[in-house]
N, C-alpha and C positions, 0 to 999 in steps of 0.2 A: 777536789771532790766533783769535778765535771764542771762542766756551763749550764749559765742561768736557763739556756736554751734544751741544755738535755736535762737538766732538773723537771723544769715544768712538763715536759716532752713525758717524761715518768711518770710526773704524777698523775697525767693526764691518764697515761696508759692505767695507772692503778685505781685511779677512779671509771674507768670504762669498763677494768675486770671486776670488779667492785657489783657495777649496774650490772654487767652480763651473771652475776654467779647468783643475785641476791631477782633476778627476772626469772629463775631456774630453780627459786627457791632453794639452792644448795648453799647449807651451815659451812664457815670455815671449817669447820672440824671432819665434815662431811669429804668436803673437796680436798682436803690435807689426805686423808687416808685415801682417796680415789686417785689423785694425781703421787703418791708416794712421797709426800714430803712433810713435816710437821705444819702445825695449826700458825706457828708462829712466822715461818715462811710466809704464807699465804697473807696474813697481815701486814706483812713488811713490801711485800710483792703489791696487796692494796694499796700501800703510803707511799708506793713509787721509790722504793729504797735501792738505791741503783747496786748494792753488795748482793742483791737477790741473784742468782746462775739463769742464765737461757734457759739451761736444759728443765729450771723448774718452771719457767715461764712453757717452753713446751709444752710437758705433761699437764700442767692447767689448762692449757687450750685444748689439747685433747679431751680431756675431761669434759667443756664448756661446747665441743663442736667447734672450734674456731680455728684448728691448727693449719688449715689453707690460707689463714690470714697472715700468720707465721713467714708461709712460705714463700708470698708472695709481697714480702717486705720491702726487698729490695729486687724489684722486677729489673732485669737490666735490658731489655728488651724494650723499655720507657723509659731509660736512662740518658735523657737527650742531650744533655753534656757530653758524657762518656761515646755514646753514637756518635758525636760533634769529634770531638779529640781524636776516636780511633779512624773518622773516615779522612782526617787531615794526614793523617799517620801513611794509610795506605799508597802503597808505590802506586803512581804513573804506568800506565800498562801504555805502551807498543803498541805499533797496530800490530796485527798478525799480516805474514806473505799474502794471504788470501786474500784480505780485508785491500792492500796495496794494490795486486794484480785486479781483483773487481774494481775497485775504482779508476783503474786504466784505462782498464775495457769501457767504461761508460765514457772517459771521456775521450778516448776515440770516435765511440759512437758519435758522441755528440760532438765533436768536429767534423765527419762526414756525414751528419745529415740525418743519423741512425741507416744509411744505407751501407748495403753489404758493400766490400769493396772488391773487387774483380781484377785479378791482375792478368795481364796478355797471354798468360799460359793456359787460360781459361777456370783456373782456380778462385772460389768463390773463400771468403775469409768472414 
């Protein structure tokens, strides 16, 4: 029936929709017929009953204004593990030709001085 950690994790959740529905003054009965789901849902959904469906956790938050909180449940954009794992994952890039040849050129440069160099045929480099 899950861990002790997502037990309480629910309940928590079902006493916070609890506080948001009853600061909105909205009856169970109220929010059952607004969100499409019976009275007894929304009760069990209270008690943090983990058999409750997302999809009716959704339509309650809609109901309450809160379904952006929904959405950003699992932001994976703040997922600093996951960030951590995929950028160990990512190939080793190459220089590119380009990146090789400017770095030549500089240190050419900076072996002669950054002066141009002049060869006898009177060509400037």
């Amino acid at each position: 029936m899950g861990s002790p950690k997502s037990r309480a994790a629910l309940e928590r959740l079902g006493r916070d929709l609890r506080g948001a529905r009853l600061r909105r003054g909205i009856a169970i009965a109220d929010l059952a017929v607004r969100a499409g789901t019976s009275a007894s849902s929304i009760a069990r959904l209270e008690k943090g009953d983990p058999g409750v469906g997302i999809g009716t956790l959704a339509d309650v938050l809609v109901v309450l204004g809160l379904l952006d909180r929904l959405a950003d449940l699992i932001d994976i954009r703040k997922d600093d593990l996951g960030l951590a794992l995929a950028a160990e994952r990512q190939p080793r890039r190459g220089r590119s030709s380009a990146t090789t040849l400017r770095r030549q050129q500089d240190k050419d440069k900076a072996t002669h001085g950054g002066a141009d160099v002049i060869d006898m045929d009177g060509a400037s480099f």
